[in-house]
C-alpha positions, 0 to 999 in steps of 0.5 A: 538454503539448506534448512529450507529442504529439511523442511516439511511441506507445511512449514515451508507453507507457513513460511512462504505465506509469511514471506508473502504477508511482509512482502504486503506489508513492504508494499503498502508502506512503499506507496504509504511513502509515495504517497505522502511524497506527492501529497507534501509536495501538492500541499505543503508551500513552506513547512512551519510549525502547524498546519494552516487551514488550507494545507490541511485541507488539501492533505485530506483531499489528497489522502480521500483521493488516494484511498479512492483511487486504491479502492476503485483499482483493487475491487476492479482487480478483484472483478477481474480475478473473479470472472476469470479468463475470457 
């Protein structure tokens, strides 16, 4: 990119920490997608045009297990970087 060496240090800072936060950002809405591809497919037998007690139920599930599971690896991950090499 030519624009990109007329750039001063901060910019290009500023740009790659703005590269990084859409790359997050890109991230979180693939597994979003995911996600919700394996929960329909668990829960969901025939769609209609509500939700019956017992798909509900096992979406919400599905959701709570996957936001522990998210959890449980990124603090793990989070431990990890903190300790540092062994």
């Amino acid at each position: 990119m030519e624009g990109f060496d007329n750039m001063s240090a901060t910019e290009k800072a500023e740009l790659q920490s703005l590269v990084a936060v859409e790359q997050q950002k890109a991230e979180f809405q693939a597994q979003v997608h995911n996600f919700t591809d394996i929960c329909w497919d668990k829960c969901v037998d025939s769609p209609g045009s509500k939700l019956d007690y017992r798909t509900e139920t096992c979406l919400v599930s599905c959701v709570d297990r996957f936001i522990d599971t998210t959890l449980t690896i990124t603090n793990r991950f989070t431990q990890m970087v903190q300790k540092g090499p062994r």
